[in-house]
N, C-alpha and C positions, 0 to 999 in steps of 0.2 A: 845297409842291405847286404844280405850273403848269396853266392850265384853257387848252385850247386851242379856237379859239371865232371862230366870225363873229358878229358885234353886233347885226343880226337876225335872227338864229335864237333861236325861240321856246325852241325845247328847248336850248340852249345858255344861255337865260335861265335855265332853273327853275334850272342849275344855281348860278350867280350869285346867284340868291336865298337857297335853302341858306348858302352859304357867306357872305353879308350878316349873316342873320339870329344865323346861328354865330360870327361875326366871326371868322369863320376866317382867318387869314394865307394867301395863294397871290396868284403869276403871275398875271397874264394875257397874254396871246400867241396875236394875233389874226392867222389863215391868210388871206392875203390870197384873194379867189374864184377866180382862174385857176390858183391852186397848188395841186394836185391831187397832187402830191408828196411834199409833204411827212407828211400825215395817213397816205398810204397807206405810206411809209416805216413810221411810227411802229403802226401795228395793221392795213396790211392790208387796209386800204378809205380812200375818199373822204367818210367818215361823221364829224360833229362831234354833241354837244363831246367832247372829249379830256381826259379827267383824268393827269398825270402824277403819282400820288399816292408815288410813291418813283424814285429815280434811273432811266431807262429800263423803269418799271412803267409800263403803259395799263391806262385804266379808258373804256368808252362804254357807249353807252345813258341818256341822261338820267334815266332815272328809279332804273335802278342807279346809277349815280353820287352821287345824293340820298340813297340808303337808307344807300348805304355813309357817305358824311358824316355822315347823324342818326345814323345808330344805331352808327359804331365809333369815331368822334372825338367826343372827349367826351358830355355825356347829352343824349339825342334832344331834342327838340324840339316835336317834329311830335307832332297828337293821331292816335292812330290811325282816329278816324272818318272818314267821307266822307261828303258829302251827294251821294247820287244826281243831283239836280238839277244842281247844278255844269259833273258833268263830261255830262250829257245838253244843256245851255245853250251849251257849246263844242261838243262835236261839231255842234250844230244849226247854230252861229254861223260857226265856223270860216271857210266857202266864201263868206259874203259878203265878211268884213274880210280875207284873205286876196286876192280879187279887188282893195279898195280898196287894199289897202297893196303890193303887190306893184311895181307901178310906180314907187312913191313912192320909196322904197329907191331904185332906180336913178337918181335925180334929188340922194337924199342925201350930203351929207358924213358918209360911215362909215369906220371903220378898215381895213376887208376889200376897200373899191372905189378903193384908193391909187393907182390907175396907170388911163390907159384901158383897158388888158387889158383889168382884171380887173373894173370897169363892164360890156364888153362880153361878159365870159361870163357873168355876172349873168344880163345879159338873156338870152344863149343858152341858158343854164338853164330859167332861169323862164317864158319866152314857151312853150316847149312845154307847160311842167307847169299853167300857168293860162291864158292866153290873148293875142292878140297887145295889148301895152301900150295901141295906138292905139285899140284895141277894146273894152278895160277903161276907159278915159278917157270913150268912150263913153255906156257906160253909169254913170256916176257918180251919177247924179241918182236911178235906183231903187235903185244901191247902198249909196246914204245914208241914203236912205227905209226900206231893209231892216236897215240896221244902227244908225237910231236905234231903232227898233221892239225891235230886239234886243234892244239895252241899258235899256230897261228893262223889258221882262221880266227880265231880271237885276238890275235893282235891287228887284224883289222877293223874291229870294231871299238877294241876299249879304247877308252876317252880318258883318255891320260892329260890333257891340257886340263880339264874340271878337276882332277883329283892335286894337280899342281898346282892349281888356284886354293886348296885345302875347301873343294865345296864338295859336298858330300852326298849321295843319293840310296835308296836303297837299294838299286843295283851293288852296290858296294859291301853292304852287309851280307848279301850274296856270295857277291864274285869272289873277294877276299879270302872266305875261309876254305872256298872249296883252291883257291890257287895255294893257301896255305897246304893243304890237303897234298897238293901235287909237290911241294916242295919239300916232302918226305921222300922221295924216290931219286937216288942217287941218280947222279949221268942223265937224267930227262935235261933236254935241252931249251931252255927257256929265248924267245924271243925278245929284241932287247925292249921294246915298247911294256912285255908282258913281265921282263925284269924289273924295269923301273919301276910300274905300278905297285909290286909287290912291295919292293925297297918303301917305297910312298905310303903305302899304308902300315905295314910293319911298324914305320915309326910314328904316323897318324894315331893310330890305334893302339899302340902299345903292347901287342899282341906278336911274339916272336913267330917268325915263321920259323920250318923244321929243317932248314939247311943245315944248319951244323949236327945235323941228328941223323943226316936221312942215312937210307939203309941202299945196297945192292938188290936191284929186283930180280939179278941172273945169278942170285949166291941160292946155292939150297936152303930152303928153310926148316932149322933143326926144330929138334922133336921137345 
């Protein structure tokens, strides 16, 4: 199998998680940002991840993609519950760590930003869909304020004894990449329930989180 994929994109993560926890064998083969080409060659649109799950077969939609790895390669995994809270804790969170991380990314050394192109269409992308970077930089200071707040309201809900047990649900292919996500953002202050999780899946999944990468969200972001 080959997983085609930009390195932060969240839903390009769940799918990486899956395939961690399943220790599944597959590719990876990461579409640089300005190549718009090639995805829509292969199914038809500018949309990741890309599962190549048989010779010139596509599979998308991150969360089809999940189903089809637990439930048709080898025995599922995933419990079928959900905790409500979860996924009500991300949608609420979302638009803040999204604001702080957005910039960050265009500052990082990623697989997908190999060229200045493809740096430069990053931001051509993104500056419309969240805001202009210099603006986000901004406001850092209540964006941190908003998103330590966040986290731990979620460290009252995650379920850290289940993920200790190494039992798995899809709250987790979830939770995971967007906590990945926040763990791009220098100085955020992690709660220690919401530390450990991370540390837990990190090596569950085999999927680095961006500690040793992240960036300053009160540094200007150059041009």
């Amino acid at each position: 199998m080959k997983l085609y994929l930009l390195d932060h994109c969240p839903f390009c993560a769940r799918v990486r998680v899956i395939l961690g926890l399943k220790d599944l064998p597959f590719e990876l083969h990461y579409i640089q940002q300005d190549d718009s080409e090639t995805p829509t060659k292969m199914t038809g649109n500018d949309l990741m991840p890309i599962l190549e799950y048989a010779p010139h077969q596509y599979m998308v939609e991150s969360l089809d993609i999940v189903k089809y790895l637990d439930e048709e390669i080898g025995e599922s995994i995933l419990l079928p519950e959900q905790d409500p809270r979860i996924a009500n804790w991300i949608n609420n969170s979302d638009d803040i760590f999204d604001r702080l991380t957005t910039p960050l990314y265009y500052q990082m050394d990623l697989p997908e930003l190999a060229s200045l192109e493809a740096r430069e269409a990053y931001r051509a992308i993104h500056e419309p869909r969240v805001d202009d970077f210099n603006q986000l930089h901004k406001e850092a200071t209540r964006l941190m304020q908003e998103g330590h707040n966040a986290l731990l309201k979620l460290e009252t809900i995650i379920d850290l004894d289940r993920v200790k047990r190494q039992t798995f649900a899809l709250d987790d292919i979830l939770l995971y990449p967007m906590l990945r996500h926040i763990t791009a953002i220098k100085g955020i202050e992690l709660p220690s329930k919401v530390a450990k999780y991370i540390e837990i899946m990190e090596k569950a999944s085999k999927l680095p989180s961006y500690q040793s990468k992240a960036i300053d969200p009160f540094a200007p972001v150059p041009r």
